[in-house]
Every structure is written in C-alpha cells, then in structure tokens.
SERORO-418514 format. One record per residue (C-alpha): residue number from 1; x, y, z. Coordinates in pm, 1 decimal. Last residue first. Example, Ala and Ser with C-alpha at 12.3 -4.5 7.8 and 13.67 -1.06 7.14 Angstrom:
n,c1,c2,c3
2,1367.0,-106.0,714.0
1,1230.0,-450.0,780.0
//
This chain:
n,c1,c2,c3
264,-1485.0,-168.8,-2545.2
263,-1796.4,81.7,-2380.6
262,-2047.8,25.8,-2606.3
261,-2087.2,324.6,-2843.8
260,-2281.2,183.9,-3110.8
259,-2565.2,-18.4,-3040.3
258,-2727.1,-208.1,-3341.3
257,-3060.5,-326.5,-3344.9
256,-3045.2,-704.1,-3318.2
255,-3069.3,-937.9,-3567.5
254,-3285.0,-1290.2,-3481.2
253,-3073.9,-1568.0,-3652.7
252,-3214.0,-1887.5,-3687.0
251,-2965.2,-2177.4,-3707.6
250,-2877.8,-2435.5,-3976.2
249,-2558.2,-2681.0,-3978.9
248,-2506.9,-2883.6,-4307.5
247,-2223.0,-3128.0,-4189.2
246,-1865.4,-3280.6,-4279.0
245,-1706.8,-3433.1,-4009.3
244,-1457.3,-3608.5,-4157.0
243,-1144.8,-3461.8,-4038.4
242,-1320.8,-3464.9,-3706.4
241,-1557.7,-3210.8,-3469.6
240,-1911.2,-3157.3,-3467.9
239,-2044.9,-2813.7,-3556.8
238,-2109.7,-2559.1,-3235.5
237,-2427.6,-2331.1,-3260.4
236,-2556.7,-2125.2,-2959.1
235,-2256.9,-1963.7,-2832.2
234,-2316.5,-1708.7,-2558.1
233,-2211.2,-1356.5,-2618.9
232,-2542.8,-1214.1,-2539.8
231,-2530.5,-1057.7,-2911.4
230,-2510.7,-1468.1,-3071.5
229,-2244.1,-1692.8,-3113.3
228,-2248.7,-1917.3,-3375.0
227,-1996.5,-2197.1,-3451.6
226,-1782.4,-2416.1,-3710.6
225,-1590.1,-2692.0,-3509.1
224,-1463.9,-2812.1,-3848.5
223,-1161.7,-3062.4,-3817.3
222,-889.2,-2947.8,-4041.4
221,-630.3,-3157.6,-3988.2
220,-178.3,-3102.2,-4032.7
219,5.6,-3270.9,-4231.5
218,67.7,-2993.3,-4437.7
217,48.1,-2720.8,-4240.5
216,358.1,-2509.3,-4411.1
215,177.5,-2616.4,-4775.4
214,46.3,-2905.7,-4863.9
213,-139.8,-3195.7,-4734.6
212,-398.5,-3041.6,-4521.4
211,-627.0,-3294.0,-4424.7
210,-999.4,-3220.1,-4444.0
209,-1251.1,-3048.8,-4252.1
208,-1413.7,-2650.9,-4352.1
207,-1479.7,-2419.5,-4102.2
206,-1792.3,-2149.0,-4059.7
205,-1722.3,-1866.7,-3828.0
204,-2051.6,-1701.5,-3754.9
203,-2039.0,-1402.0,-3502.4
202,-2444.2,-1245.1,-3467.5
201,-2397.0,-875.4,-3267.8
200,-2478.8,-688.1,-2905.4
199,-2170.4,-469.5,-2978.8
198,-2047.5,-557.2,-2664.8
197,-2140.3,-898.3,-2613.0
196,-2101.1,-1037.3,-2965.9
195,-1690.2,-877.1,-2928.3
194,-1671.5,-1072.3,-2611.6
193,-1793.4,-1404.7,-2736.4
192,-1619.3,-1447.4,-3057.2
191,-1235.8,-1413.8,-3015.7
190,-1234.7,-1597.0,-2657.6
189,-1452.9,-1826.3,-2786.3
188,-1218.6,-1920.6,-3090.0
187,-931.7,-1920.0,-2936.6
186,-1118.6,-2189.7,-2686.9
185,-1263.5,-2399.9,-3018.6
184,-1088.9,-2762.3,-2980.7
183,-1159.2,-2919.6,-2662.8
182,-777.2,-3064.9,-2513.1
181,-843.4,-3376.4,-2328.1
180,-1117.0,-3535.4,-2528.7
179,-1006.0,-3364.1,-2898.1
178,-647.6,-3536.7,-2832.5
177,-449.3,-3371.5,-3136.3
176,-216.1,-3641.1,-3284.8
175,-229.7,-3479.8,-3652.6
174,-138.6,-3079.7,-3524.6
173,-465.1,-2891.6,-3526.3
172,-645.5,-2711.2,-3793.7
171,-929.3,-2430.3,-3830.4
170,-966.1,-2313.3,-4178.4
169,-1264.0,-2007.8,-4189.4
168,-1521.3,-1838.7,-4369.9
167,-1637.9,-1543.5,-4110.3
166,-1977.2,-1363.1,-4116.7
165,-2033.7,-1088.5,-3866.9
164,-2438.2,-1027.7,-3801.9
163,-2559.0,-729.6,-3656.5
162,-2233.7,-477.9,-3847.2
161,-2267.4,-138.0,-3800.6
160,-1983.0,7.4,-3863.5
159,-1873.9,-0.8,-3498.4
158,-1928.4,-346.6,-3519.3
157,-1724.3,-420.0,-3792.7
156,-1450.1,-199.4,-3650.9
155,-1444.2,-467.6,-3327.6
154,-1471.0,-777.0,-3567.4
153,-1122.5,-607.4,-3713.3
152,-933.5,-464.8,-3399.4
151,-1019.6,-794.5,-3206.4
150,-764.4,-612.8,-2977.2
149,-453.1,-781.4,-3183.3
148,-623.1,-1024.6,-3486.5
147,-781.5,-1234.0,-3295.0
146,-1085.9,-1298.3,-3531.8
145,-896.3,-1174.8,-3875.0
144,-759.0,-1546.4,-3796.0
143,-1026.2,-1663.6,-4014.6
142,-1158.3,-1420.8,-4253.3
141,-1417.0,-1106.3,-4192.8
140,-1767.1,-1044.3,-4337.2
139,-2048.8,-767.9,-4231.1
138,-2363.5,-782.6,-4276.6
137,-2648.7,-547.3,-4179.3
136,-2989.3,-670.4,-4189.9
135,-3230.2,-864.9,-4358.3
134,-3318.3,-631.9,-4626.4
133,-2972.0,-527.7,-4638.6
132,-2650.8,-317.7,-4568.5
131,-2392.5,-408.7,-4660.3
130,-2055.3,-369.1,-4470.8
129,-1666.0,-314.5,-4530.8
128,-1308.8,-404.6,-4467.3
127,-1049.0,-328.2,-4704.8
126,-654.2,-384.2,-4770.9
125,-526.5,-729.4,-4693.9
124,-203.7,-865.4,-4632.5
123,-37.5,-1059.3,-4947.9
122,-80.2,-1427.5,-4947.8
121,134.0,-1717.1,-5047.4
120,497.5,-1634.4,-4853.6
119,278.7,-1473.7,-4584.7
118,127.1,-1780.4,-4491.7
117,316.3,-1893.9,-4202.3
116,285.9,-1536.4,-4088.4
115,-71.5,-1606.7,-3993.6
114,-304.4,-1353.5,-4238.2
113,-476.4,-1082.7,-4019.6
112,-623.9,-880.7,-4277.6
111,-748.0,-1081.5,-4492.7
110,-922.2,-967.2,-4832.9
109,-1311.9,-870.4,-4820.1
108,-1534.6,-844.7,-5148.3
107,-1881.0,-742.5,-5014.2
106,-2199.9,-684.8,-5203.3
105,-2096.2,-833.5,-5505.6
104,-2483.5,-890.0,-5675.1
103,-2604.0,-1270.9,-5760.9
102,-2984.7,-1137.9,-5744.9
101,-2961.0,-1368.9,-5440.6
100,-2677.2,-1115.9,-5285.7
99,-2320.3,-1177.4,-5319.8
98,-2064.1,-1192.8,-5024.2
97,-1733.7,-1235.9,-5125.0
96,-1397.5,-1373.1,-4941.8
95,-1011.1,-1346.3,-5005.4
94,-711.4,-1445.1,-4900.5
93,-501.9,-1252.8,-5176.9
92,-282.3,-1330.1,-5431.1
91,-43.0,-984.8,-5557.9
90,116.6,-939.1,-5913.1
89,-229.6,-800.3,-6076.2
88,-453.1,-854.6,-5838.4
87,-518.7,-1290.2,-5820.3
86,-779.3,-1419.2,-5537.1
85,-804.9,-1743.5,-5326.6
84,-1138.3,-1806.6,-5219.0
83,-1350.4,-1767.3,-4942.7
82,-1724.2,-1772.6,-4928.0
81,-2074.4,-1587.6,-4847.8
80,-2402.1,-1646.5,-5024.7
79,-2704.4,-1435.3,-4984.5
78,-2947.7,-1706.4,-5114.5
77,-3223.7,-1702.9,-5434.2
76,-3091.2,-2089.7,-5547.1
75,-3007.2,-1982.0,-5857.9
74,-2935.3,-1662.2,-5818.1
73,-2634.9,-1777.6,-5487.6
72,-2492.5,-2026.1,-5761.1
71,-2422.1,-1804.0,-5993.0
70,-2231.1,-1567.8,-5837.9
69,-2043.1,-1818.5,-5628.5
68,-1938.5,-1933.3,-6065.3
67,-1921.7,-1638.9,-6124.4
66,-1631.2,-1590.3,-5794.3
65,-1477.5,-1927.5,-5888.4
64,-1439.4,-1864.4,-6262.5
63,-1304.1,-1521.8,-6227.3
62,-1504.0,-1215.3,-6345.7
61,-1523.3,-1018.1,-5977.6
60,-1274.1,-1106.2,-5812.6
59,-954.5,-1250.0,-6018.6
58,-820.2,-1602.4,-5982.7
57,-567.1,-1751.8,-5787.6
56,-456.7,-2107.6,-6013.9
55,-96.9,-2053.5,-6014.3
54,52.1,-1959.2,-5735.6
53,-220.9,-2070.1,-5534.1
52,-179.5,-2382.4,-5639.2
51,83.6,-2429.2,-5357.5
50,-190.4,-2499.6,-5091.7
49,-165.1,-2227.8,-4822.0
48,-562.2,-2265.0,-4737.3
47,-743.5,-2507.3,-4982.2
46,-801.1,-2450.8,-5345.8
45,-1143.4,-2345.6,-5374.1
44,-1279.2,-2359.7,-5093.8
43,-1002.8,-2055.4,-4943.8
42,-1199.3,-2050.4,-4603.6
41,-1526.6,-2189.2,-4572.0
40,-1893.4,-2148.3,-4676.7
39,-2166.8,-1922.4,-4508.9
38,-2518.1,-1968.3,-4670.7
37,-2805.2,-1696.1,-4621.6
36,-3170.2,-1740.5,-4658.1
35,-3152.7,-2053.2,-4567.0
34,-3507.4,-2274.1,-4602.2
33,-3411.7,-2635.5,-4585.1
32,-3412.3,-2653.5,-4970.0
31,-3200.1,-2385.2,-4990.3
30,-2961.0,-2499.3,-4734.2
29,-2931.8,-2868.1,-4946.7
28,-2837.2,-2658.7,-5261.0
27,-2584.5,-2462.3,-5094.1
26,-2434.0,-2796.6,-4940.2
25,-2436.9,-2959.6,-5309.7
24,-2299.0,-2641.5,-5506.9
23,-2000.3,-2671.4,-5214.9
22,-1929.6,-3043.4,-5268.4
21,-1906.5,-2953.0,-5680.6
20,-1711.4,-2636.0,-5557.1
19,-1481.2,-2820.4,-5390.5
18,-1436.6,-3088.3,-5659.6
17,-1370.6,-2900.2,-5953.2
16,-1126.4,-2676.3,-5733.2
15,-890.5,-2990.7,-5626.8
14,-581.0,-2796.2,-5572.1
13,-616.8,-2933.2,-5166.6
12,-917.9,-3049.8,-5088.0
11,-1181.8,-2881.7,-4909.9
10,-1444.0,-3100.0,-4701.3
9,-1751.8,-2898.7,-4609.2
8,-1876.5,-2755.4,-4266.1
7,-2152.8,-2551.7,-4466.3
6,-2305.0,-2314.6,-4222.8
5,-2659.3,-2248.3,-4306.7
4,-2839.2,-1904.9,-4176.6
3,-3226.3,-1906.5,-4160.1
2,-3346.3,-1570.9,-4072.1
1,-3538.9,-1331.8,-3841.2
//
C-alpha cells in the first residue's frame, strides 16, 4: 500500500514560473503528508492549447521543465508524474513523465488521443509504456487518451500490466456550465470505471482549475473534478469542483495483482 497525492492546481496560461512555483508547493505539501507518489496535471507548464507552445515547448529529458520535475521528485524522495508541453525536433508534443525519487525517467508518454481542436499545436503521439516498481506497476496515459475509441489505450495498459494507471489531465466546460443540474465527471466514469473493473486496476486522473484564456477553449473553465477509481470499478476519490478549487487530495492505494486475460 501507498499514499498517492493528486495536485488539483491552478495552471495559467504561458505563465511557467508560476505553475511550477504552485506545483513545487503541492509536491512539497504531499511529502510532508506522507505521498509516496504525486500526480500533477495536464500541460502545467504552459496550459493546454495555449499559444506558447510554439515557442516555449521544451525537450524531454534535459529541458528546464522536465529537470526541473526531475529535481523536484529527489528532493522530496516521491515518484512524481506530470504533463508538459514537449519540443522533437520540428514536432510539440502533449507530453507527460514519470520519474522515480532517485529523479530517474521511468516513463516519458506523448498523447495519443489529442482532441482535434488541438491538432494545430500538438502532434499525435507515438509510445505507451510501463515501469515496473517497488510499489507496483505504473502505467501513465493523458487526458482524453481515456476515451480514446474502445478505451484502446487504458485497455493496452492493462494488458501490460499496469495496477495503477496515472493520468494528468485538463477537464473544461463551456463558462455558463450549471454544475447542479448537469454533474461534471460522467465521461469520465464511463472511461474509468469499466476498464478498473476488468483489469482489476488503480485509474487516477488528476485535473488542474483555471480559466483558459487562449487557445480554441479560451474562455472556457477548468474546474478540477480530479478522481480515483479503484479495481472494483467504484470511484473512491472525487476533487471538488470550481475554477478555484484548488486542493491537495490524498488516497491510499492498495495494488492489486494483476489479471490478464479478463474477458474485455
């Protein structure tokens, strides 16, 4: 068993220094409560389809943002787990790490199942991948890699082995969303819950709040909602909701043993 943190952060649009200054305070704050691993959100460091991705992407590994993840997960002895936005020669990618509290790359994922909105910004992806570990087996996808058509990508985690499936994500709703007559999360559920069931595995999709103001969104809210949903299916976690509903959400995570060969 372990402590997993979900930090439901603000992220602010081209303003790196201040995302990961918020983010070095969250991961921080986990440590001291005892996380062994940290899940941050979606593209932290610029903020999902902002236009500084043109011009700010950086490379994994050796880019500021990525040594600087690397960094921070030594120095506070967590497996850390983020998205950023990533430069490869003449392609950007949506991309996420995983390093290891001796601040090793274990996982360097790029998304798969980008919305077409985004296209313009983002190239697809091109990997998918596990580590294994003294606490288990990890396994990290992006976002709307969740629905992505037969929950083809959480489903190949599993058969890979995956017991615990982290996800950075963005989720955002139209400005006059009515959180009392229309619950956020549904998609999100209906992603989540049946994939947990059959491979009998952790899901943990950690959003970020904040207003978009850039990019095909803009205008648009990200209002957190991060959740857990554990190998029963059931979902055990759910962050508040709001554009300012920032929160350091903790769970403990008890891994199953994996069972490949569930009937999908």
């Amino acid at each position: 068993m372990f402590k997993l943190a979900l930090a439901q952060m603000r992220v602010e649009g081209g303003a790196k220094e201040a995302n990961l200054a918020r983010a070095a305070t969250f991961v921080a704050d986990a440590a001291s409560a005892g996380a062994q691993v940290v899940l941050l959100p979606e593209t932290l460091n610029l903020g999902w389809t902002h236009a500084s991705a043109r011009t700010a992407q950086e490379e994994i590994p050796g880019g500021e943002t990525s040594e600087w993840l690397r960094a921070l997960a030594q120095r506070h002895g967590v497996y850390l787990c983020a998205g950023l936005v990533e430069s490869a020669g003449d392609l950007r990618f949506n991309a996420a790490v995983l390093f290891d509290p001796q601040g090793r790359l274990l996982l360097h994922h790029r998304k798969l199942n980008e919305l077409d909105i985004a296209h313009a910004l983002y190239a697809n992806g091109d990997r998918l991948g596990v580590a294994h570990t003294p606490l288990g087996t990890l396994g990290v996808m992006i976002c709307a890699d969740a629905f992505a058509r037969g929950h083809v990508v959480s489903r190949t985690l599993g058969l890979m082995g995956a017991q615990i499936i982290l996800s950075p994500c963005a989720w955002a709703v139209p400005a006059d969303h009515d959180n009392a007559r229309l619950p956020y999360g549904w998609r999100w559920l209906e992603s989540y819950c049946p994939v947990a069931r059959d491979f009998q595995l952790w899901i943990a999709g950690c959003s970020n709040v904040g207003w978009i103001n850039d990019g095909p969104w803009r205008g648009r809210k990200c209002i957190g909602n991060s959740l857990v949903v554990n190998p029963r299916g059931e979902p055990v976690l759910h962050g508040p909701h709001g554009v300012d509903a920032e929160a350091l959400l903790l769970i403990d995570v008890a891994l199953e043993p994996h069972a490949r060969g569930r009937e999908l």
